[in-house]
C-alpha positions in Angstrom: 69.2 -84.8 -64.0 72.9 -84.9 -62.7 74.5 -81.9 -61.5 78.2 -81.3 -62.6 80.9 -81.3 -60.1 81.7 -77.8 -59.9 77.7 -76.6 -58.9 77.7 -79.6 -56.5 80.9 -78.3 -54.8 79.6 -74.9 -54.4 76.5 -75.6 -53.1 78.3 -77.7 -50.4 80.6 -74.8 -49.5 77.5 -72.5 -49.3 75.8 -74.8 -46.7 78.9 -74.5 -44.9 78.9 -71.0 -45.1 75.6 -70.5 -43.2 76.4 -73.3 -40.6 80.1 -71.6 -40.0 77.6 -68.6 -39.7 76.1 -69.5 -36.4 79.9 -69.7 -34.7 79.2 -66.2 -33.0 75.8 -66.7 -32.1 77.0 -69.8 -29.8 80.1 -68.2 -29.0 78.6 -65.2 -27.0 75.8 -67.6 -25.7 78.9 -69.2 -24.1 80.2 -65.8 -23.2 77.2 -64.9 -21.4 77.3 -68.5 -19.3 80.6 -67.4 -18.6 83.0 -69.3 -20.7 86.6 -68.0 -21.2 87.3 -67.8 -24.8 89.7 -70.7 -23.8 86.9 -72.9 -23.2 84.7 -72.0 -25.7 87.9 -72.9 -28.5 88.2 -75.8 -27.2 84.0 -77.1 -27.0 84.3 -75.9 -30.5 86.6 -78.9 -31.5 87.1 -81.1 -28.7 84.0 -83.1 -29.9 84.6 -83.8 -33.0 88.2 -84.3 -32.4 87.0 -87.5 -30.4 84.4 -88.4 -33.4 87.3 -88.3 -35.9 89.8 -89.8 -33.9 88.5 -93.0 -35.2 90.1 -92.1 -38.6 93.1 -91.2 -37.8 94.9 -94.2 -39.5 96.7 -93.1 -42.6 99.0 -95.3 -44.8 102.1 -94.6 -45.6 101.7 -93.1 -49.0 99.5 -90.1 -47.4 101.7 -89.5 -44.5 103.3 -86.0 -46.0 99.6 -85.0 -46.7 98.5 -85.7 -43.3 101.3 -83.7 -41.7 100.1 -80.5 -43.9 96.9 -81.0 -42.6 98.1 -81.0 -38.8 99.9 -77.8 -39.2 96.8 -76.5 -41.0 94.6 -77.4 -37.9 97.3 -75.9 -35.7 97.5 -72.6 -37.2 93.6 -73.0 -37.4 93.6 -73.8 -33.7 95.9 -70.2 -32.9 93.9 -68.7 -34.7 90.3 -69.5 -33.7 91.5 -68.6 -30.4 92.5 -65.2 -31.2 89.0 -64.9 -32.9 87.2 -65.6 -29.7 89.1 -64.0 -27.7 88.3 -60.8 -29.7 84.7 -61.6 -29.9 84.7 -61.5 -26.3 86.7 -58.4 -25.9 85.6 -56.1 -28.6 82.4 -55.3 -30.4 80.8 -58.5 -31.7 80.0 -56.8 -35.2 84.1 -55.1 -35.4 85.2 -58.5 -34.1 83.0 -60.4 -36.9 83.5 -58.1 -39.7 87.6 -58.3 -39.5 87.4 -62.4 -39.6 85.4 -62.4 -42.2 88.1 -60.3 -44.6 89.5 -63.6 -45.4 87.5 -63.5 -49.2 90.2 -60.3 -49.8 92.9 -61.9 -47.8 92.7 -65.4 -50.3 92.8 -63.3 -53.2 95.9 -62.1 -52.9 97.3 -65.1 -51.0 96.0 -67.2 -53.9 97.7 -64.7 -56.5 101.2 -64.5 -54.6 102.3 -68.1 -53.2 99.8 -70.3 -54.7 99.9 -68.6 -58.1 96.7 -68.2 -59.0 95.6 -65.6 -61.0 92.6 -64.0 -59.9 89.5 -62.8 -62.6 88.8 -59.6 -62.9 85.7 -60.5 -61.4 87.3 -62.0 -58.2 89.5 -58.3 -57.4 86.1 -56.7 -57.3 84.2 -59.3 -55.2 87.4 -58.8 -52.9 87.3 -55.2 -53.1 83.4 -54.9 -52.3 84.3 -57.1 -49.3 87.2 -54.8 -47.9 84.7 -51.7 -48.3 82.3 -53.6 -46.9 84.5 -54.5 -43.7 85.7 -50.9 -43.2 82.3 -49.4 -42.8 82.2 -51.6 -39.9 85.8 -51.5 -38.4 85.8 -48.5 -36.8 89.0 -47.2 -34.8 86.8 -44.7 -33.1 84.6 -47.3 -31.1 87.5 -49.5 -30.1 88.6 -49.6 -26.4 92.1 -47.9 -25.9 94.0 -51.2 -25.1 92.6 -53.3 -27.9 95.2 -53.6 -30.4 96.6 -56.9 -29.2 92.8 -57.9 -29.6 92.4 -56.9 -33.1 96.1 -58.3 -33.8 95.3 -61.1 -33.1 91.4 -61.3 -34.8 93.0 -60.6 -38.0 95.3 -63.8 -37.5 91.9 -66.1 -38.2 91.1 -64.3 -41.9 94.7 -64.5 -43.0 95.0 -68.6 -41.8 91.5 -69.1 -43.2 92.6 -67.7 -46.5 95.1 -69.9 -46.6 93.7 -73.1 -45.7 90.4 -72.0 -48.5 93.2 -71.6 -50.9 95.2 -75.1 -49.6 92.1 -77.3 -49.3 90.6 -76.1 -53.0 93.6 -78.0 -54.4 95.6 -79.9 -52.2 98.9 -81.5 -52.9 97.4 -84.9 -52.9 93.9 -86.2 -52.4 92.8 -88.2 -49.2 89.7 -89.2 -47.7 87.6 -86.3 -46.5 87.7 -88.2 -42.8 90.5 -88.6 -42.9 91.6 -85.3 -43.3 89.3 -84.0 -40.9 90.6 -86.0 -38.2 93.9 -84.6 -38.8 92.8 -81.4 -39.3 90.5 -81.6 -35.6 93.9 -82.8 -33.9 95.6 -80.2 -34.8 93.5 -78.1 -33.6 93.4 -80.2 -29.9 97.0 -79.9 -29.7 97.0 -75.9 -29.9 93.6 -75.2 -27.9 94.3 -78.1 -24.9 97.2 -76.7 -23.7 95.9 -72.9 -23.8 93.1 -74.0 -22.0 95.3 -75.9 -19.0 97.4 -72.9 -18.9 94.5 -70.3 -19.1 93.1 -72.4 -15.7 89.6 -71.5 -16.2 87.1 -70.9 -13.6 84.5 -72.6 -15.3 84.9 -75.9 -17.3 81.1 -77.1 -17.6 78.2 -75.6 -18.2 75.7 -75.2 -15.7 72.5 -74.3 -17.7 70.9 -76.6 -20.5 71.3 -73.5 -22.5 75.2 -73.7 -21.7 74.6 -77.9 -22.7 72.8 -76.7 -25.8 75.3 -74.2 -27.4 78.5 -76.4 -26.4 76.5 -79.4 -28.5 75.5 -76.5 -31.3 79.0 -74.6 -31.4 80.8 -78.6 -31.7 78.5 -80.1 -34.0 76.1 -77.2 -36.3 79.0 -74.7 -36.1 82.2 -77.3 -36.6 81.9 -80.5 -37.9 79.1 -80.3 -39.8 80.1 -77.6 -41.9 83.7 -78.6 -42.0 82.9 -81.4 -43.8 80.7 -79.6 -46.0 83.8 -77.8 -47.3 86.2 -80.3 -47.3 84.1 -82.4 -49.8 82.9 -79.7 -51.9 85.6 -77.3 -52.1 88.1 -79.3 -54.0 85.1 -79.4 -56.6 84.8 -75.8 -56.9 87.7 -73.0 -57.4 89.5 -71.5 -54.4 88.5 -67.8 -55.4 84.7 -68.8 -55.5 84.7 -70.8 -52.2 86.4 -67.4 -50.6 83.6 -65.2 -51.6 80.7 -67.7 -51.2 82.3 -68.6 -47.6 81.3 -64.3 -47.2 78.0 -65.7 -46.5 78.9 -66.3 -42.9 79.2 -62.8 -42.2 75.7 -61.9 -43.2 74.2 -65.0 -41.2 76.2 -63.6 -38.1 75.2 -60.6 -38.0 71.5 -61.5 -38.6 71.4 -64.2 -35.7 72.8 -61.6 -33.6 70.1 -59.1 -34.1 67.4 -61.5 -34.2 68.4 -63.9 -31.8 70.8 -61.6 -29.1 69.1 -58.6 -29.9 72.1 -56.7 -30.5 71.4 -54.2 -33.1 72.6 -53.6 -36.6 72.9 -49.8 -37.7 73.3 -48.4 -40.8 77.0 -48.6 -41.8 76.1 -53.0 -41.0 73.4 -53.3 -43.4 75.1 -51.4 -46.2 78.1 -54.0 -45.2 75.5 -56.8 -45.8 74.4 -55.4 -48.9 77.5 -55.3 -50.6 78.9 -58.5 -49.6 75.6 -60.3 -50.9 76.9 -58.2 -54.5 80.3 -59.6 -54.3 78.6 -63.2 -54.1 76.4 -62.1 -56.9 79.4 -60.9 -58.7 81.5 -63.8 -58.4 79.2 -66.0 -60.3 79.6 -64.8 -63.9 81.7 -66.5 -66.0 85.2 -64.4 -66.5 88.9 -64.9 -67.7 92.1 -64.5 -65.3 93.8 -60.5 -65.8 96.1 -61.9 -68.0 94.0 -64.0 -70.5 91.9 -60.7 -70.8 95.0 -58.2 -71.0 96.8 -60.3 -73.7 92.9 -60.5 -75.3 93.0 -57.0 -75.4 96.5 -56.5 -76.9 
């Protein structure tokens, strides 16, 4: 029996979903070997950058596509370093729960410059998310001089939005390495530079456990599950890879506990909850607002 497209698609981004997951479990095991978020950017991508250097090569006719993928992976790059950064500064669950707006942050991106009209379906998977988010985002718990921090963590949702919302249905269609290795350069030319500048104490690890996570963060937490999503999302819809991508969140918080033992209180579980609904949500079959409201009329 053959699959159609569109389940294949989101299956792949699912599987990306819980392997984007473990990003804060090896980020804080970096934190703890005493990694600067800097570093720990950089191990992220510096791998696979040299993997897919191999295919960079891109003829003429895809050069424009290529480019948008650069400035993708640079805007990625600023903003994966902001994430860490706050991850290592604020709470891990506040720092964890604000990335993982993005679901509620494509919506509307989606709906205003890429013209896409979301479902009805899609506002209350988005809303569910943004409850969900602010149960755990409390102002209260925050130190007093982390706005900068937070700032800059909810730079990550807004350029992962976008780049759900770009890579769903991009302008033109290249090979999937090929737009990786763009995308992984990008990133390097953003993260290299912060990391020369940030002069880090320590640049290698000094624990197999440090060997281990920079291996795990580069490779079970980057590539692999970037090329998950790069070959299925442009075979699913950019509103349903946003809320199945909300997975993450729940596979974060869950190596955390289990894993770190860092506990999850109430307020986090009822977080989980309801991001599991919007998933379940987003998988019935609905009409865009405006097919529905002219239905209707």
């Amino acid at each position: 029996m053959i699959m159609k497209p569109m389940i294949n698609g989101q299956y792949l981004v699912l599987m990306a979903a819980f392997f984007y997951g473990l990003n804060p479990f090896f980020a804080q095991l970096l934190f703890k070997e005493g990694f600067g978020a800097e570093m720990v950017s950089l191990y992220r991508f510096i791998l696979p950058a040299v993997f897919f250097s191999f295919f960079l090569r891109t003829p003429r006719a895809h050069w424009n596509e290529a480019l948008r993928t650069l400035v993708l992976g640079i805007a990625s790059g600023i903003s994966i370093f902001g994430y860490f950064h706050a991850l290592n500064t604020l709470p891990a669950a506040t720092a964890i729960l604000i990335y993982y707006t993005y679901p509620v942050f494509s919506v509307f991106i989606g709906w205003i410059i890429f013209k896409r009209i979301p479902s009805q379906n899609a506002l209350v998977s988005a809303a569910l998310v943004a409850i969900a988010a602010s149960l755990t985002v409390r102002p209260e718990i925050l130190p007093a001089d982390s706005l900068l921090s937070v700032a800059a963590c909810f730079l990550a949702p807004l350029v992962v939005a976008t780049q759900v919302q770009y890579l769903s249905n991009p302008k033109r269609r290249i090979p999937t390495m090929n737009r990786m290795a763009w995308m992984t350069i990008g990133h390097i030319i953003v993260l290299l530079p912060i990391a020369i500048w940030a002069s880090p104490v320590q640049v290698l690890p000094v624990s197999f456990i440090g060997l281990l996570s920079i291996l795990g963060i580069a490779l079970l937490a980057a590539a692999i599950p970037q090329m998950l999503f790069m070959v299925g999302a442009p075979r699913s819809c950019a509103d349903k890879n946003a809320l199945t991508g909300t997975l993450e969140l729940v596979i974060a918080l869950l190596t955390g506990a289990v894993l770190l033992g860092e506990g999850i209180d109430r307020l986090e579980m009822t977080a989980m909850v309801l991001i599991v609904l919007a998933l379940f949500i987003k998988q019935v079959e609905n009409k865009p607002i405006a097919v529905v409201a002219a239905t209707n009329t």
